[in-house]
Structures are given as structure tokens and as C-alpha cells.
ZAVEX-544905 format. One record per atom (N, C-alpha, C, O, CB): x, y, z. Coordinates in steps of 0.1 Angstrom, whole numbers, plus 5000, padded with zeros to 4 digits. Each point is the difference from the previous one (the first is absolute). Glycine has a CB too. Example, Ala and Ser with C-alpha at 12.3 -4.5 7.8 and 13.67 -1.06 7.14 Angstrom:
<rs>
513249435078499150125000500950125000501050005007497149885005501550234981500950115000499250115008500550115001500749834977
</rs>
This chain:
<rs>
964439286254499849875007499449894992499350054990500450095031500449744979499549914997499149955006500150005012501349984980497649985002498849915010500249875003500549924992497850204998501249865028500649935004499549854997499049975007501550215007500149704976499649914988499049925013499149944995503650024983497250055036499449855007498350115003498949955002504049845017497350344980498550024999499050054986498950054999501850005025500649914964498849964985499149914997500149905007501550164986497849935001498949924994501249914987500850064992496350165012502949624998500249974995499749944987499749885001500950165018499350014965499149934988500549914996501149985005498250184988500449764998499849904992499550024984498850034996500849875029501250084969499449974982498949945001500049885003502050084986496850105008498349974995499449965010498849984999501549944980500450075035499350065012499350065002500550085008500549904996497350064993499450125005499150005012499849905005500550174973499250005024498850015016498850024985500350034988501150155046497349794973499050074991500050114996499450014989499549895018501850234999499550114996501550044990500050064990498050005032502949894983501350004990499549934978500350054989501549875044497649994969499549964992499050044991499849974988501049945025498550184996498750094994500850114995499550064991498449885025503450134988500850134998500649944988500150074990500450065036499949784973500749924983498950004989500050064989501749745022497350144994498750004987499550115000499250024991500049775010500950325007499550115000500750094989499450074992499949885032502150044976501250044990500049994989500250084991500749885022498949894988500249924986498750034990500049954989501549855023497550294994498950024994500450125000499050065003499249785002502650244995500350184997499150095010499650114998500949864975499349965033499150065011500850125015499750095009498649634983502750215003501050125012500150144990500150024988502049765027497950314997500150104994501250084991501050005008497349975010502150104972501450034993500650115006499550115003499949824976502150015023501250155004500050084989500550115001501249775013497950084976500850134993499149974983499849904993503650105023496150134981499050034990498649975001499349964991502550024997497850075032498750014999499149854996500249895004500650374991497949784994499549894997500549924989499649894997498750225012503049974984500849924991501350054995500250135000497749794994502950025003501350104995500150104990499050034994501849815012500350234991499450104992500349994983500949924997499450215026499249934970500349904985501350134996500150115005496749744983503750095002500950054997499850074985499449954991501749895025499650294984499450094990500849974987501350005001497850195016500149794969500549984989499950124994499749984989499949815010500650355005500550114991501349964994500949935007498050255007501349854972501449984997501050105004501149994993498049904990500950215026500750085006500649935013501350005001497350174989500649795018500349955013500749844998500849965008497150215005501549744973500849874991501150025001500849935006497950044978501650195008501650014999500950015011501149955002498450154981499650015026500650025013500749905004501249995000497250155005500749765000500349905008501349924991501150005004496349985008502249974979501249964993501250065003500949945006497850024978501550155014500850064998501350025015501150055001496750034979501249835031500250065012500949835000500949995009496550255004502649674981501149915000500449974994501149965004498649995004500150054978500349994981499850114991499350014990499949785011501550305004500150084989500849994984500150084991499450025032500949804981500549994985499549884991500350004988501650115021497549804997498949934992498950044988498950015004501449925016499950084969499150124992499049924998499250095001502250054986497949745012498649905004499650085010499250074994501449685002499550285015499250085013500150134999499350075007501049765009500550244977500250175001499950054987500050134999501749885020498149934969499650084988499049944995500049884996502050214998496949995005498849954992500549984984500249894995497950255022501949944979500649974984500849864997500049934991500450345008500349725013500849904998499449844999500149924991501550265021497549815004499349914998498849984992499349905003501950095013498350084976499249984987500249934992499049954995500750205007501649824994500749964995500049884998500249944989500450225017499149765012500649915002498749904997499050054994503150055023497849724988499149965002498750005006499049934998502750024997498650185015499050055010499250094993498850025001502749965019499150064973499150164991499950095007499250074995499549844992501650145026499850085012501149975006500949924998496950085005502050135009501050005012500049915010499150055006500850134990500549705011499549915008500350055013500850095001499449724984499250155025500550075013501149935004499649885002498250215006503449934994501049945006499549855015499350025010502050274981499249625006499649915010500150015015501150005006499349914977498550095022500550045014498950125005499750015012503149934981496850144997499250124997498649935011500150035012501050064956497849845025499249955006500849905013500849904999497650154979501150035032500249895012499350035010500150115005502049844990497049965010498950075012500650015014500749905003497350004985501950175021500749965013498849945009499450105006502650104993497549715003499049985007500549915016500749905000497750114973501250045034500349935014498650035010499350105001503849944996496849825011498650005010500349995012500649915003498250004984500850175021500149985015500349845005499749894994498550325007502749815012499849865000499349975013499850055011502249904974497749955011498449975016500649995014500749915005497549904980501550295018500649985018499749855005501049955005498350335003499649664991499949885009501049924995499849885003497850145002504050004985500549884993501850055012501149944998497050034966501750165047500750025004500850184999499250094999500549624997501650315004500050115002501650054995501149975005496850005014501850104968501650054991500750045008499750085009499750004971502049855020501050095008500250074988499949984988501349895031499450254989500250144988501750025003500750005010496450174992503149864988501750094997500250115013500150124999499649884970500249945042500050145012501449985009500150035012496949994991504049934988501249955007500149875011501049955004499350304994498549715003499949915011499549844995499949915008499550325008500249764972499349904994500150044980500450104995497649875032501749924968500150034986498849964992499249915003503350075000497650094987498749974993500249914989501250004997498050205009500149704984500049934987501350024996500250125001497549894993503249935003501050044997500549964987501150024996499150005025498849894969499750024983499050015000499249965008502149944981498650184999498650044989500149934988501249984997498650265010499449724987500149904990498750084986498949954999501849795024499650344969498950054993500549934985501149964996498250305019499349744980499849964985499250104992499250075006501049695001499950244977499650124993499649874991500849924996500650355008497249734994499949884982499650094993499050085003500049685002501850254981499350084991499349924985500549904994501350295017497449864987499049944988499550004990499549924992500450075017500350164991499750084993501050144995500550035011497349864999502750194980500650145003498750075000498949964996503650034993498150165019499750105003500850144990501250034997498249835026499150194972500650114990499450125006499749995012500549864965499550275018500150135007498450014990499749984988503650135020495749935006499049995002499049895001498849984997502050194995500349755015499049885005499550045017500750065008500849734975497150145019499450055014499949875007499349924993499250304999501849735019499949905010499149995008499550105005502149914993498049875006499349985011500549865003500349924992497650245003502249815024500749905003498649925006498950065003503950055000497549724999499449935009500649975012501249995000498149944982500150055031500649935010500149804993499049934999499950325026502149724973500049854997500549925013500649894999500050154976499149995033500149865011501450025010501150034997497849794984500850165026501650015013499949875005499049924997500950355015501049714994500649905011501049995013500950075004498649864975499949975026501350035015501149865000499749895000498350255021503549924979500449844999500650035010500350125003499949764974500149965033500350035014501449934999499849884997497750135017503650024988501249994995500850005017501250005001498350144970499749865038500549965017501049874996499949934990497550145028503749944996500249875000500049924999500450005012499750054989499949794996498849875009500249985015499149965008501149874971501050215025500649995015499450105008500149995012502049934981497150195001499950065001500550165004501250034998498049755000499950345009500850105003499550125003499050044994502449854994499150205023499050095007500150114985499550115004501149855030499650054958500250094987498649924990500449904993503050165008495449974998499549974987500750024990500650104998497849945011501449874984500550064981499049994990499449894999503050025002497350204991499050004994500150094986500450115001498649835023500649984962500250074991498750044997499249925002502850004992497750205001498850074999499950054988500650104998499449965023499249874968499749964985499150094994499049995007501449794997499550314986499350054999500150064985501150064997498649935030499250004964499749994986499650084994499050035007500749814997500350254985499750114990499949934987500949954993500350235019497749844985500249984983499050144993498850025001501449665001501050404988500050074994499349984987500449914992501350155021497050034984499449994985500050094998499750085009499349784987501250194986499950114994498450044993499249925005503650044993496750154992498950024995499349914996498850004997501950175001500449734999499649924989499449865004499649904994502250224992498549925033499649855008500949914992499649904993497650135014503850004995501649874995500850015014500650095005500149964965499349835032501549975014500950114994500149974988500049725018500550394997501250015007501150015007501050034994498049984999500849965020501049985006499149925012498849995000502950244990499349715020499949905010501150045011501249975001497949854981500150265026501250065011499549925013498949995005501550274985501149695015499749875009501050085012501150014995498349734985500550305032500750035012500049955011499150025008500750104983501149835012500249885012500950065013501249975003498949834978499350275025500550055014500649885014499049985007499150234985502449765011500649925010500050085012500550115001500949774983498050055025499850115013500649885013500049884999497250314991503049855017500449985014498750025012499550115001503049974990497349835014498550045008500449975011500449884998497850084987501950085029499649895017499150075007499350114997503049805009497750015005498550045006500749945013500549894999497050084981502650085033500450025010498549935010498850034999503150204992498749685018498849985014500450085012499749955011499849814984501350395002499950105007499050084995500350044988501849935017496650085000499250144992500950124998500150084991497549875021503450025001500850154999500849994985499750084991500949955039500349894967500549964987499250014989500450024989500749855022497850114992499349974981499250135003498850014995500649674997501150435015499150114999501250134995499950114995498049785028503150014980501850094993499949984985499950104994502049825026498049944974500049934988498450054995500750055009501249734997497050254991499450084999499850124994499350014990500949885023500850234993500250115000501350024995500550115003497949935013502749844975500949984994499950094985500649974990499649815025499050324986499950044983500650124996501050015007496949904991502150184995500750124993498850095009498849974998502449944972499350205041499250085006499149975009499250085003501350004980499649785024499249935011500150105014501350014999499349734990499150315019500150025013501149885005499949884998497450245003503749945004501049935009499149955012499150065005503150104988498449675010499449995008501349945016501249965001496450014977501450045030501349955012500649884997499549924993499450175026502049904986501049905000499749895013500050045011501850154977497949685008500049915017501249995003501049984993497349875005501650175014501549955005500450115006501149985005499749874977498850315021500550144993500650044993500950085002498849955009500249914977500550034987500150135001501150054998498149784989499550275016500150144993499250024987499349924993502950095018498150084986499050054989500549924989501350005002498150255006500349674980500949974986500150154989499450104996499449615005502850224997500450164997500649964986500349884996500450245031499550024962500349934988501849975002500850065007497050074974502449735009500950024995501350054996500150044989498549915014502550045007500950074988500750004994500849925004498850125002501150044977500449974991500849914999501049985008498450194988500249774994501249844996501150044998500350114994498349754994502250065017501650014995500349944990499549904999501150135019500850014969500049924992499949865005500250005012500950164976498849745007499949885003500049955013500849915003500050104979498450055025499449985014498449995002499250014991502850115014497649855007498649985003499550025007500650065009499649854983498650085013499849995010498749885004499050014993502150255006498949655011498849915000499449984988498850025000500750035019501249904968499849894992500250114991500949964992497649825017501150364988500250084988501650024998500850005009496850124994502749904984501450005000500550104986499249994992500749745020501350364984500150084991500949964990501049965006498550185008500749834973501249914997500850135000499450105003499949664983502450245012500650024998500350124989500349944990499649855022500150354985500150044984501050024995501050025008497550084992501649894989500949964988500350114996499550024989499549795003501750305010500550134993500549954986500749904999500050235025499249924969500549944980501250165005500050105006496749784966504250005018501450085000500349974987499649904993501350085030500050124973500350044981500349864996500049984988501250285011499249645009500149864995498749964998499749934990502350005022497250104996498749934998499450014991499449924993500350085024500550194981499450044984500049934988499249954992501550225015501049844996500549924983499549855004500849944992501850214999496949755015499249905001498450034993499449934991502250025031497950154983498850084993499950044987499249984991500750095027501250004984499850054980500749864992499949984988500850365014499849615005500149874985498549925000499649964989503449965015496450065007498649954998499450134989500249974988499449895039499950234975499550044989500250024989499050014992500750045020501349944983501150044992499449844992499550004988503050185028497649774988499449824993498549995004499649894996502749945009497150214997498450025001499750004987500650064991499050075028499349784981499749984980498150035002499449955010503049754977497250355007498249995000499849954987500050094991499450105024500349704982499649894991499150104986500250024988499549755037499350264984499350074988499349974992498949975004502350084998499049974979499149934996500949874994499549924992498650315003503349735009500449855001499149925007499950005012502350064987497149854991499149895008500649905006500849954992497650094994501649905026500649975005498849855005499349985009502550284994498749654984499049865000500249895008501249975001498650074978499349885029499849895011501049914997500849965009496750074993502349924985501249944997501349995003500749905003498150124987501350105009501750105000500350005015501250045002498450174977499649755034499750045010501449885007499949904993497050215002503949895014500249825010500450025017500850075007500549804968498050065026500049975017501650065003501049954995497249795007501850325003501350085003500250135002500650075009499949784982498850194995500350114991499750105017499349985010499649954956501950165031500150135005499850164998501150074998499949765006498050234996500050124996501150135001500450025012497549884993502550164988500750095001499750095020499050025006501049984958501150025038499450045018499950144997500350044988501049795032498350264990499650155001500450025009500149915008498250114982502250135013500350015020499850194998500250104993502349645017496850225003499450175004500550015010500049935010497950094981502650135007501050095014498949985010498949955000502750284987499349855024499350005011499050115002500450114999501449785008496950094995498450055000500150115011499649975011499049794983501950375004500750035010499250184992499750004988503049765021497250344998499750174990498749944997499349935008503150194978497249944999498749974997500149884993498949954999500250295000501949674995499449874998499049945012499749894995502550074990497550045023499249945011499050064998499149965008502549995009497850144976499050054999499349884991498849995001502050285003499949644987499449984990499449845008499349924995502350244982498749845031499149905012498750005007499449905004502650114999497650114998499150065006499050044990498849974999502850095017499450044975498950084992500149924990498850024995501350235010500249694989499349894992498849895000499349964990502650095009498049925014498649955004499350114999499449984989501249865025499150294993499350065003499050074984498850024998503149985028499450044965499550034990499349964992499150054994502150035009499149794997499349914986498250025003499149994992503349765006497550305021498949965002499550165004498850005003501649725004500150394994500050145001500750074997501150015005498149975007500350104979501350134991500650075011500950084998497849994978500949925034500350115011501649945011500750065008495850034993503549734994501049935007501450085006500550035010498549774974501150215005501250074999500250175010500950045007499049804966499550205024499750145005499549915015500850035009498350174966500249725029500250015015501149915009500049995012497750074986503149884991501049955005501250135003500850025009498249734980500850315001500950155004500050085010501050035007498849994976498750025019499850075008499349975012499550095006500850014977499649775021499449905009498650055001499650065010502549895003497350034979498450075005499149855004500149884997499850364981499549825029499149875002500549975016499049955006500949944965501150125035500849965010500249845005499849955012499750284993500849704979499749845000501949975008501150054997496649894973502049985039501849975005500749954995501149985003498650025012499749964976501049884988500250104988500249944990498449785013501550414996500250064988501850035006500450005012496750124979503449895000501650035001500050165004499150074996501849744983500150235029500250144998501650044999500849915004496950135009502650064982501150065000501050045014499650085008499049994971502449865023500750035011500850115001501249964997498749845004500050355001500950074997501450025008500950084999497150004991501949805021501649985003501049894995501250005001497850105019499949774974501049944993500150044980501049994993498449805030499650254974500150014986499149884991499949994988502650125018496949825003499949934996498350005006499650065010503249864985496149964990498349945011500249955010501049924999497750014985500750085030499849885004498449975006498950044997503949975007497449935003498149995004500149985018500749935008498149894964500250305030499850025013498949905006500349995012500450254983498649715002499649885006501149935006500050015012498249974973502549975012501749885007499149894996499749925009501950195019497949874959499349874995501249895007501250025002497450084971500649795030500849885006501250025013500949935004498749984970499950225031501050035012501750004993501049965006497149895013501850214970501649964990500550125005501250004996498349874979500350235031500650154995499250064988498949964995503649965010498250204993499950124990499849984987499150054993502150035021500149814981500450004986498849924993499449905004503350125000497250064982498749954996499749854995500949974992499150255005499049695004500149884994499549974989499050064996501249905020500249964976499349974989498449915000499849895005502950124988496450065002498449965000500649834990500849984991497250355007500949585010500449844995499949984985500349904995498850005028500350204969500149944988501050064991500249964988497549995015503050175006501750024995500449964990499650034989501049965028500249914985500749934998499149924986500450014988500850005038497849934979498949934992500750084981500649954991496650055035502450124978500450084986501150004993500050004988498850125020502749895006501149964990499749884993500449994989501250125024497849804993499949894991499350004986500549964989499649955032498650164980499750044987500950034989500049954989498650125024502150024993501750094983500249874995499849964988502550275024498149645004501049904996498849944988500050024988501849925040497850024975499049864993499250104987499049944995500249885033501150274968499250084991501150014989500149974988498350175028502649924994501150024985500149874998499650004988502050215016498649664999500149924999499449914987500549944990500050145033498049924982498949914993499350114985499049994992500049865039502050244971499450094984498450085001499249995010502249794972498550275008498650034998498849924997498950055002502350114993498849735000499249895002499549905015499249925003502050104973500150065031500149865011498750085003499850124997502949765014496450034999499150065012499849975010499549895000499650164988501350015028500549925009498649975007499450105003503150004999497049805000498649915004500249975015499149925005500549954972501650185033500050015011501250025005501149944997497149955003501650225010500750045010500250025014499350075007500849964977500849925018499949985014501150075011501250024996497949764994500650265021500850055008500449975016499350055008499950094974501949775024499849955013501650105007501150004995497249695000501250385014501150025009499849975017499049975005501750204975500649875025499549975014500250145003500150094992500549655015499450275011500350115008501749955003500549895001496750195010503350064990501749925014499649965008499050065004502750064996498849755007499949955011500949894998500449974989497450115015502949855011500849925000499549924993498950034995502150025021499649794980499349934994499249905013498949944998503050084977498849975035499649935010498750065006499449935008503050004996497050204993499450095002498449954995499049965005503350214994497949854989499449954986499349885001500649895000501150224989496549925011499249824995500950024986500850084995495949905015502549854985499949964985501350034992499950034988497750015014503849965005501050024994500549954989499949884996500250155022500750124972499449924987501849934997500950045008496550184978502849695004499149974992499449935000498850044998502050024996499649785008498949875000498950005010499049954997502849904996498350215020499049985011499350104995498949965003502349955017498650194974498750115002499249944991500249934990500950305015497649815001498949934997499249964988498949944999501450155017500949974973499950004986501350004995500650105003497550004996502549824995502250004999500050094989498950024995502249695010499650324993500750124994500049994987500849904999500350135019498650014970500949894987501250074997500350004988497649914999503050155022501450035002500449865002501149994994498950265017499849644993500449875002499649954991499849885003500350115016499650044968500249944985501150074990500349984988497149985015503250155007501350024989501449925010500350055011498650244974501649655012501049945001501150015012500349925009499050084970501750175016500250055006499950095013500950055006499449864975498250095022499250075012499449915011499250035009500250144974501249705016499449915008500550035014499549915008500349924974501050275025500250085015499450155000500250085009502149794994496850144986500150194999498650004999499449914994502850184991497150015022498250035003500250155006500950055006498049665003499950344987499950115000500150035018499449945009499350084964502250085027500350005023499750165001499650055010503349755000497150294978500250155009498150074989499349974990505150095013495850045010498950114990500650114997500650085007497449855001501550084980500550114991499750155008498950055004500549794973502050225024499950164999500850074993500749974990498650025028500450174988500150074987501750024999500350044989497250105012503249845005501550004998500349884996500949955007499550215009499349744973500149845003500250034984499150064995499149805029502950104965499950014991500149854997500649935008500050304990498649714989499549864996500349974984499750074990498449965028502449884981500449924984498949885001500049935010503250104986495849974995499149905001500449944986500350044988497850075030501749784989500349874991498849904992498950045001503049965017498349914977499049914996500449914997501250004998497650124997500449755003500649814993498349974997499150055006503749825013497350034971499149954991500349845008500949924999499350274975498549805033500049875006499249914990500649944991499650145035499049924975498549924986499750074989500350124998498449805018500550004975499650074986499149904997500449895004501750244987496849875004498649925000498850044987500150114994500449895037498849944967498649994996499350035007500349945010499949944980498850215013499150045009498449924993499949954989501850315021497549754997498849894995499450124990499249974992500249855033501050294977499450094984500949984990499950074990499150135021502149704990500649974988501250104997500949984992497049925001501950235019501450094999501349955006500349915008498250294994502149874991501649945005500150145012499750125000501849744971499250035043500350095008501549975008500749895001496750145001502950085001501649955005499450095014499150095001503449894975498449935036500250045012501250065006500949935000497849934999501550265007501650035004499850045016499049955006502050164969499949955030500050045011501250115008501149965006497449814991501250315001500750104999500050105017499050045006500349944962502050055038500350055010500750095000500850014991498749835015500650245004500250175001501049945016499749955011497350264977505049865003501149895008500550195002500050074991500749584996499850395027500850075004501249975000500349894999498350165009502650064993501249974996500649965011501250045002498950084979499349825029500549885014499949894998500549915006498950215009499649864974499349874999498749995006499449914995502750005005497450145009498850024999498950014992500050094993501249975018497749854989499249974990498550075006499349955008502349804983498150355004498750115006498749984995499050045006502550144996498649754985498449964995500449884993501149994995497650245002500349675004499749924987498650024991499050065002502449775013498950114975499150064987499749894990500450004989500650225012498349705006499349864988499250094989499650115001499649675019500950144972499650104987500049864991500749915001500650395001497449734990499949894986499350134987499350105001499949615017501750214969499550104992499749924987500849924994500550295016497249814985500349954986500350054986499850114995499149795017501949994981500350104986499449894987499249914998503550265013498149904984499749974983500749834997501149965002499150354989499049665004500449874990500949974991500050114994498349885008502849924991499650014985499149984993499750054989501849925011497849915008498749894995499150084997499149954994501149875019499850364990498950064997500350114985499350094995500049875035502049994967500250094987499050004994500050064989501949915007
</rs>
């Protein structure tokens, strides 16, 4: 059912009551309490075992991230951790008095982009030890001006990573977009409420009846605003589309690849990864998990812990999928949001050589949902435009689907800017996206990297 729009609370952009106001400064001072890593997130382990691991779990053929010998060699004198490696997941409750998440429960939809950033500052070599700062959150209120019974609200929130040596390393910035209303029915805002992962069902007004889950999505169907795209079975044509991408895959190496040499245009060689389907989907899961417990892996196997977001083995399809029904999608497993993030990594690595060093990355996708469905529709209206609308040819194309595990992806890239940075480094900008063979665009990937000079022969 939908809620009925003439007994919502209607908001306003920077509208607040007093106590709405006190729940924003209360925020913006890190004072709400964290979903996820307790009193802080968790640091990520520099054994050069679990280094390789992870590498290995998207680039394995990069010898900079998978052979120590090799990168000795290089300008680094060490193994560097592949980009992407450090990334904090930090997210804060969000203050009930600002309203009430609709959740993925078939009936309402949740944020439907995520907008993350990675700043890096420093490399990471194998036996470096971390400790993070909370650096500051924010709330930006992104409602209509006309208003609308849907709060919109992006929910900001800041990491800054130092190593032993008390040196910046990294700048992990996470921007959650939420959907909030608040009903002048009690019966309503006592439904919205109890909208969460394992809430007590509550009655229905109206005699609704008990709220009941979900059920499985159909390809490219929905239900009350959630929606499945369509899958892409790869056929021996598709292959030979695939193996000529690899087949031309270049990893730069120790070719230095100078600022100069660089032009607004330029395009990285593309990459494309089959469909995440058997145990490639493991490398979704247990790749987070390990960098931060040797044991990741082993309880993603064997589901220990009984976390519902761990993948399990389907022994009637052959295939992971996840028993939670994350986002009310069905069975088939999805891709964790920084997926994708990584194909981008191969792209922009093989690319920028062993000198390049990528100084930020970024990752925005949405959920399915119609587009009519969808706040902040991308590209120019969402609440931050896309820089897919700095390459030329993409001025109709924005990221519409979320990645799953049957979804195979050719990620791309273009070289929009190239600059002086006020430390006098040369930096180039690209922006690189993860394209299904429908056309479907499943991640975007802002990325800036700096390299080498001639000026610095």
C-alpha cells in the first residue's frame, strides 16, 4: 500500500521545528550514535599475505600489487596496497526527530544513490598500523522547494585515516541519501518506525493485516517503487566481445606514463569482467572481510557468525545468493557498492603505470527503481551532477541499474581535466564507469591520479 499523501507531514528545504534542528547539530557534532564498527570502523590489516590476498581478489595480474620483488624495484621500494585497499565504512544513525526511512519492504523505497569518496595521501606498505579520526559530518537537505511529503536528506559523514607515523592517509568521505516522512496519523508513523531489517510487523490501518515480506522480483519488474533490471545471459557472441577486450588489455607498468603525454579526451584502455556468478562473488564479500580478519573468508564459506549479508551457496541453483533478499530483490546475489569501485581500479592502474598514484576514488551507484520512482535523478538534477556529463558522448547515459551477480560489465574511462594542484603536482582527472552489455551503466567511478612530470627530470 501506499501512504495515504493528505495525512503526511509536509517538509520544506531548511525548514526545521527546534528539536529537528538540535537532531542536525547534534549530528554534525558525531554525536549520533554508529551503524556499523561500534566506536569506530575497523582498520585494515597490512600483513603482506592478506595485501596479496586482496589484490589478488581483483588484479591479479598487476605485478605492483602481487609481487613484492617486483615492486622493490619500483619507485615505491615496497609493495603498495592496491587503491581502494584503505577505505573506512563509516555510517551514523540517523536522528528520528528528522522523520522516518522508508525501507526496501516492497511498498516504499529507500536513498536511491550513494555517493562515496576515497582521498589518498599517502601509500600504504605492509606493516603499516592505523588509527582513524572522526573529521566532521553534515546534513544537506536536498527536499524540494515546492516541497514534499518524502524528506530528502544526504547524511555526510567523515574518516580521516593516519598511519604510525601520524601522516594523513586517506580521507573517507560517505554520503548516504535517505528518504524520511512522518505521518499526522500515530497509527502511520508507528508502521514507518518499525520499517527496519527484523522490526516486529506491525498492523496495517485500514485492516491492512499483518505487513508481510516481499515477494521475489521479477526480471525487470517491481514492486511499489523496487524494481529488478532485466539479466543479460552472455552468449558465445558475447564472449568473443570479451576475449577481444582482454586480448588488448595493456598494464602500463614500468612505461612511465608523463602529465605531459596526458589530453583531455584520452581514454584508458577498457576492462570487462564476466558475470560474478560461483565463487567470483565471493571476492565481494570476502574481500572486505579479510583485509580486516584472516578468518573473512572462512566465514563467508561457512556462514559462521549468522551475519545475513554473508553470501551462501545455493545448492539448487549452483550458484551464491544471499538469504537476507537485501533490497527486497530476490535471491540472486548483489554486488557490495564498492564492486565495481575495484573494476575501476585494473582500469585506471593499468593505465596511469607504476608511478601513477591514484589521490582519489570515488564510487556512486543507485538501487533499480523506475526513474519516475527515484529522488535526485541523475544526471543533471541529482544533488551532485555526474561528471559522466563531461564526456561528450554520455550526455543521455547515468548510472540506472545495481549491480548483480549475473550482470557482466566492460568498464570504461575518459580524461576530462589535467591541472597543477597547489602542491605543485601534476594531476589528471577521469571518470570511469562499469557499462553492461544492454547498456546499462551499474557504477560510476570519479577518480583523479597524480603522476610524473618531465619538469621533474
Amino acid at each position: 500500500m501506499r501512504f495515504p499523501e493528505e495525512k503526511m507531514e509536509r517538509f520544506y528545504p531548511g525548514v526545521y521545528t527546534p528539536e529537528e534542528q538540535a537532531a542536525i547539530d547534534r549530528y554534525s557534532r558525531g554525536e549520533t550514535g554508529r551503524m556499523f564498527g561500534g566506536n569506530g570502523p575497523s582498520m585494515p590489516s597490512t600483513d603482506l599475505w592478506v595485501m596479496q590476498l586482496y589484490a589478488r581478489c581483483w588484479d591479479r595480474w598487476n605485478p605492483l600489487f602481487n609481487d613484492r620483488d617486483y615492486a622493490r624495484k619500483t619507485v615505491w621500494g615496497d609493495l603498495p596496497a592496491i587503491p581502494g585497499y584503505v577505505s573506512m565504512e563509516t555510517r551514523y544513525n540517523v536522528p528520528p526527530e528528522l522523520g522516518y526511512l522508508i525501507r526496501p519492504d516492497g511498498e516504499a523505497f529507500l536513498g536511491d544513490g550513494y555517493d562515496h569518496t576515497d582521498e589518498y595521501f599517502a601509500p600504504v606498505f605492509p606493516g603499516d598500523a592505523f588509527h582513524t579520526v572522526d573529521s566532521g559530518w553534515e546534513v544537506m537537505d536536498v527536499t524540494p522547494r515546492e516541497g514534499s511529503v518524502k524528506r530528502l536528506m544526504i547524511f555526510i559523514c567523515c574518516t580521516d585515516v593516519y598511519n604510525q607515523r601520524n601522516e594523513l592517509v586517506a580521507k573517507c568521505t560517505r554520503r548516504w541519501p535517505e528518504q524520511l516522512m512522518r505521518s499526522l496519523d500515530p497509527a502511520i508513523n508507528e508502521i514507518l518506525a518499525s520499517e527496519i531489517p527484523g522490526a516486529p510487523p506491525k498492523k496495517r490501518p485500514e485492516g491492512g493485516g499483518e505487513k508481510k515480506a516481499p515477494p521475489p522480483m521479477p526480471a525487470g519488474g517491481g514492486v511499489g517503487g523496487n524494481a529488478r533490471h532485466k539479466s543479460h545471459f552472455m552468449t558465445p557472441e558475447d564472449y568473443e566481445i570479451f576475449k577481444e577486450i582482454w586480448k588488448n588489455e595493456t598494464i602500463r607498468g614500468a612505461d612511465i606514463l608523463y602529465w605531459e603525454d596526458v589530453q583531455i579526451g584520452d581514454e584508458p584502455t577498457p576492462v570487462a569482467s564476466p558475470p560474478q556468478v560461483g565463487f567470483e562473488i565471493l571476492r565481494t564479500i570476502a574481500a572486505w572481510n579479510i583485509m580486516k580478519d584472516n578468518n573473512g573468508l572462512r566465514e563467508v564459506l561457512i556462514g559462521a557468525g549468522g551475519d545475513p549479508h554473508f553470501y551462501r551457496y545455493n545448492q539448487d541453483t549452483g550458484l551464491y545468493d544471499n538469504e537476507s533478499g537485501h533490497l527486497g530483490l530476490g535471491s540472486i546475489a548483489y554486488l557490495y557498492n564498492f564492486h565495481a569501485k575495484l573494476l575501476g581500479t585494473r582500469l585506471i592502474t593499468n593505465w596511469c603505470g607504476d608511478q601513477g598514484f591514484v589521490t582519489k576514488l570515488g564510487w556512486r551507484f543507485v538501487n533499480d527503481a523506475p526513474k519516475e520512482e527515484q529522488f535526485n535523478h541523475f544526471p543533471a538534477d541529482f544533488y551532485r551532477p555526474t561528471e559522466l556529463l563531461k564526456v561528450p558522448y554520455m550526455q543521455d547515459r547515468y548510472a540506472n541499474i545495481h549491480g548483480f551477480g549475473d550482470d557482466a560489465f566492460i568498464t570504461r574511462g575518459y580524461v576530462y581535466d589535467k591541472y597543477m594542484g597547489e602542491d605543485g603536482g601534476h594531476y589528471v582527472d577521469l571518470i570511469a564507469w562499469c557499462e553492461d552489455l544492454d547498456g546499462n551503466i551499474g557504477q560510476e567511478i570519479p577518480a583523479t591520479v597524480k603522476l610524473p612530470s618531465r619538469q621533474d627530470i
